[in-house]
C-alpha positions as CSV (number, residue, x, y, z in Angstrom):
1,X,18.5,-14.0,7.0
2,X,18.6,-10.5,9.2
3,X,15.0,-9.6,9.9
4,X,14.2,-5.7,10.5
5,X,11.2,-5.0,12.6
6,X,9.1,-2.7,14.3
7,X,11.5,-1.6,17.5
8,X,8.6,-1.6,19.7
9,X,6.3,-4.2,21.6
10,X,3.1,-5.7,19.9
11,X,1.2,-4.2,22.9
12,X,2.4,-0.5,22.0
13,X,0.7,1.0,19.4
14,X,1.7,1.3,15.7
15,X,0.9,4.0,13.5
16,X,1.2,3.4,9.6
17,X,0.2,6.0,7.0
18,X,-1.1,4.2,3.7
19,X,-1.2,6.2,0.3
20,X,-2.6,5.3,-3.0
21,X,-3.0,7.2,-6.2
22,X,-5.9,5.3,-6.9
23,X,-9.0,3.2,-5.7
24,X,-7.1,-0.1,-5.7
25,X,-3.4,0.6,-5.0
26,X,-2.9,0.3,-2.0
27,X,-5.1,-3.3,-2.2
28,X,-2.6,-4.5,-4.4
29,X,1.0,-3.4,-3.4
30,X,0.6,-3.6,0.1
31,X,-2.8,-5.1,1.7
32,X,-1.2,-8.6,2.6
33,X,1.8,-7.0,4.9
34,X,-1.4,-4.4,6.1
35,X,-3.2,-7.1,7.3
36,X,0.3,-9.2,8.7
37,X,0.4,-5.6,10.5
38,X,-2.7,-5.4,12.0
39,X,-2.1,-9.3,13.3
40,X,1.0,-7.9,15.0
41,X,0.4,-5.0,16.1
42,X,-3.6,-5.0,17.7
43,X,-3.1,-1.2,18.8
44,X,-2.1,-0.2,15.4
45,X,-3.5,3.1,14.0
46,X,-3.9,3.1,10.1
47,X,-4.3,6.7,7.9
48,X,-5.6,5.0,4.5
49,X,-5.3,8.0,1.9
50,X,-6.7,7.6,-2.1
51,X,-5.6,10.7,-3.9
52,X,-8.1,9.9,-6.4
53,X,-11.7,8.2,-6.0
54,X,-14.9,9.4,-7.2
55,X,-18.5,8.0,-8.0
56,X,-18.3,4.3,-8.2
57,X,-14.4,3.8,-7.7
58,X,-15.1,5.9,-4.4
59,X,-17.4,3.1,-2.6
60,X,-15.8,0.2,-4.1
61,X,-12.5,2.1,-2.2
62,X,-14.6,2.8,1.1
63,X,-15.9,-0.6,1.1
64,X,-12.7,-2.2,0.7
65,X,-10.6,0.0,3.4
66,X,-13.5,-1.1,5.9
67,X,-12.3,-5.0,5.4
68,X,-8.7,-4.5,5.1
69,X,-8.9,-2.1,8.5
70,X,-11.4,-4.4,10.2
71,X,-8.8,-5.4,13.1
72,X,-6.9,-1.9,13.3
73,X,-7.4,-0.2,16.5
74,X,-7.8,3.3,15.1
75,X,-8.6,4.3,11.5
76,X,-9.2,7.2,9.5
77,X,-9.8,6.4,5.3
78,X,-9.7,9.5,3.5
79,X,-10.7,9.8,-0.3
80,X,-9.7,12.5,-2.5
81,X,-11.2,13.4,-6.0
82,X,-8.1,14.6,-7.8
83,X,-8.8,13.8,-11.5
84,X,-7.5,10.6,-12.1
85,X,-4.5,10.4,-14.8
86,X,-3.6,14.6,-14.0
87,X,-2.4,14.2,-10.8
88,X,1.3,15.8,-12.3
89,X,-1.0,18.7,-13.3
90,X,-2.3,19.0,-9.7
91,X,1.1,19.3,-7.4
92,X,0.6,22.4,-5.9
93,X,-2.8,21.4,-4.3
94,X,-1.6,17.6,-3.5
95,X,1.7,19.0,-1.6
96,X,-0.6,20.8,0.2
97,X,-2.7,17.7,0.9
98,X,0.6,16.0,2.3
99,X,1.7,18.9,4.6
100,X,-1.8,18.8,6.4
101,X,-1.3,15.1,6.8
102,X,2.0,15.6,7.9
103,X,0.6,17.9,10.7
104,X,-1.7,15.2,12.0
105,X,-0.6,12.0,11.8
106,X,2.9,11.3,12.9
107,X,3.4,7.4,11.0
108,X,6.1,4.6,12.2
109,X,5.9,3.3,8.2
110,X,4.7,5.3,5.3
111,X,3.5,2.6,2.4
112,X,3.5,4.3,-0.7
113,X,4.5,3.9,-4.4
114,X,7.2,2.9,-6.0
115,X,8.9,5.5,-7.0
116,X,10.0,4.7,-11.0
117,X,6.6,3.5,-11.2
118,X,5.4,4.4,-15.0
119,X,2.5,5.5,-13.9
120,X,2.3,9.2,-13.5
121,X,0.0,9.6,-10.9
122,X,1.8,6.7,-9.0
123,X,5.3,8.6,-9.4
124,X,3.7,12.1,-8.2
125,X,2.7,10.1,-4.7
126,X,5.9,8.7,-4.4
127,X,7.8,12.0,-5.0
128,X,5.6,13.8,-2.4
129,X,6.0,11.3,-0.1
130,X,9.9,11.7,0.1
131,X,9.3,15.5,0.1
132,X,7.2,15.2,3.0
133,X,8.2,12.4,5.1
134,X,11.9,13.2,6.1
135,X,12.5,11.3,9.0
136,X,10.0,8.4,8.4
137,X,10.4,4.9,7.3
138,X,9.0,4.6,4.2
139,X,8.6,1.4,1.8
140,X,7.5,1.7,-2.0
141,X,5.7,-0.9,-3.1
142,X,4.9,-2.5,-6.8
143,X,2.0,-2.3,-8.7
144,X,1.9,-5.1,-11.7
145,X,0.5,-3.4,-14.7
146,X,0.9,-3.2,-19.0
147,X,3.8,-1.2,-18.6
148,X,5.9,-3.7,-17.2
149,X,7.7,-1.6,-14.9
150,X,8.5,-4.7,-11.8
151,X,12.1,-4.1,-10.7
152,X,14.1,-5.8,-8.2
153,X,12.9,-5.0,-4.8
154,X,15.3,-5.5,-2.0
155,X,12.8,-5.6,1.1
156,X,10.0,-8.5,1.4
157,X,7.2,-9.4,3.7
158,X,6.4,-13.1,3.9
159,X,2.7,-14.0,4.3
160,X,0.9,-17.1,5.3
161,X,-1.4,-18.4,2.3
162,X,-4.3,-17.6,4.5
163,X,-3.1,-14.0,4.4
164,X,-2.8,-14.0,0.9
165,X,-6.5,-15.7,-0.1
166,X,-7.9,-13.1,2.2
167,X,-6.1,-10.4,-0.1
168,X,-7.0,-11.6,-3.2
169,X,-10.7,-12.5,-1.9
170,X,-11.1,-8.9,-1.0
171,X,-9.9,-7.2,-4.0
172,X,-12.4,-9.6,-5.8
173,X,-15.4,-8.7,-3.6
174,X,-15.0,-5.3,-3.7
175,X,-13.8,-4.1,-7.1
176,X,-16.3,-4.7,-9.4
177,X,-15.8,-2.6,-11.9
178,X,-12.2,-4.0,-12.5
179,X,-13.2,-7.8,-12.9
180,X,-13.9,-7.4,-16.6
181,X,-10.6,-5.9,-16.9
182,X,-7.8,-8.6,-18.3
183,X,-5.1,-8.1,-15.3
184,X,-7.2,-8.2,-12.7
185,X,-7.2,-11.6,-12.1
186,X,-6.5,-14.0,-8.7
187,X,-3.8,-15.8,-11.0
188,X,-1.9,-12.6,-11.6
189,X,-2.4,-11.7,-8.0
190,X,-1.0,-15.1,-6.7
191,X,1.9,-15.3,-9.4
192,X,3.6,-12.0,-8.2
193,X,3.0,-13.3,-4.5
194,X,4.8,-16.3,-5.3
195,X,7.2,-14.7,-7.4
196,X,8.3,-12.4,-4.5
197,X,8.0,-15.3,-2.3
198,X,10.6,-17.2,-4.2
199,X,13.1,-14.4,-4.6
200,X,13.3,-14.4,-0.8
201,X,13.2,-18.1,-0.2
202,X,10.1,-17.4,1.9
203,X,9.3,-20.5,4.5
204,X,5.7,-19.6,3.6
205,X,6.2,-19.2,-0.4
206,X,4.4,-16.0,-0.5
207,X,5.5,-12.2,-0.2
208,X,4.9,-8.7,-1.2
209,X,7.9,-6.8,-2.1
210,X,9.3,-2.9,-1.5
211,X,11.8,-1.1,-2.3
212,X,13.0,0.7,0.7
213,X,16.0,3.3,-0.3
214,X,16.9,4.8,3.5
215,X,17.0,2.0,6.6
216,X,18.6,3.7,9.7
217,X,19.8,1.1,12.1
């Protein structure tokens, strides 16, 4: 199989910009190929942005940057309090928001959602994203949900079970006000890793999956 990858040295650093409309996103559609990252790349430098996190959600999301960036170089985790669920309601002020990321922080990758997620506020990062980042890789990943939006991704990240468990471990530890809810589970976690791993006969039988729309080669 053809294998794209950073065109750079592990030694050189690697900057990826992270977005998430909520506490957990980013967590769950992209922390296993984050933390693959930051075992590549040991100079990497990771922008980690929630759009929208407030009172409890807000240190559960903190918390949970802090272990998933533990080996990056350089990291900056910034948390917004745009009302969850109205984020369609709020463009003017979240373009905004992009432009003055886009002013700082120059990414190699841009992680962000998918965008014919069903989820509004998901959809309104993606859109901004592509508005913004013009000459940027960016891959959208999934987030498993009632909606039942999964599509068929056509860009996947293999990941050791070790990466995996300490994924799934994390998202455990530090969301607890989401274990009571009937998805968040480690079985649902682990079935879409090995789902994903399956669809691209992965050697490790785990993967995360993107959908990524422009590759220049």
């Amino acid at each position: 199989m053809f294998q794209l990858r950073l065109d750079r040295p592990s030694q050189v650093p690697c900057k990826v910009l992270c977005l998430g409309a909520h506490s957990d996103d980013i967590e769950i559609g992209c922390g296993g190929t984050l933390l693959r990252l930051l075992a590549m790349y040991p100079n990497a430098e990771v922008w980690w942005v929630v759009f929208s996190a407030v009172g409890l959600r807000r240190r559960e999301a903190r918390s949970s940057a802090k272990a998933f960036l533990a080996r990056a170089s350089k990291s900056r985790v910034i948390l917004k309090n745009f009302r969850e669920s109205f984020l369609p309601f709020r463009g003017e002020e979240i373009k905004e928001f992009f432009e003055e990321i886009k002013a700082k922080f120059v990414p190699d990758v841009v992680l962000t959602h998918y965008r014919h997620d069903l989820h509004q506020d998901h959809r309104v990062v993606s859109e901004f994203t592509w508005n913004t980042f013009r000459n940027h890789l960016i891959l959208e990943y999934e987030i498993p949900k009632y909606d039942g939006d999964l599509g068929v991704p056509n860009t996947f990240v293999s990941l050791d079970v070790e990466v995996c468990r300490q994924k799934v471990d994390n998202l455990r530890r530090h969301f607890a006000s989401q274990r009571s809810k009937q998805w968040f589970t480690e079985d649902l976690f682990f079935a879409l890793l090995r789902l994903r791993g399956v669809e691209s006969n992965s050697l490790t039988k785990y993967a995360e999956a993107f959908y990524c729309r422009k590759n220049v080669l």
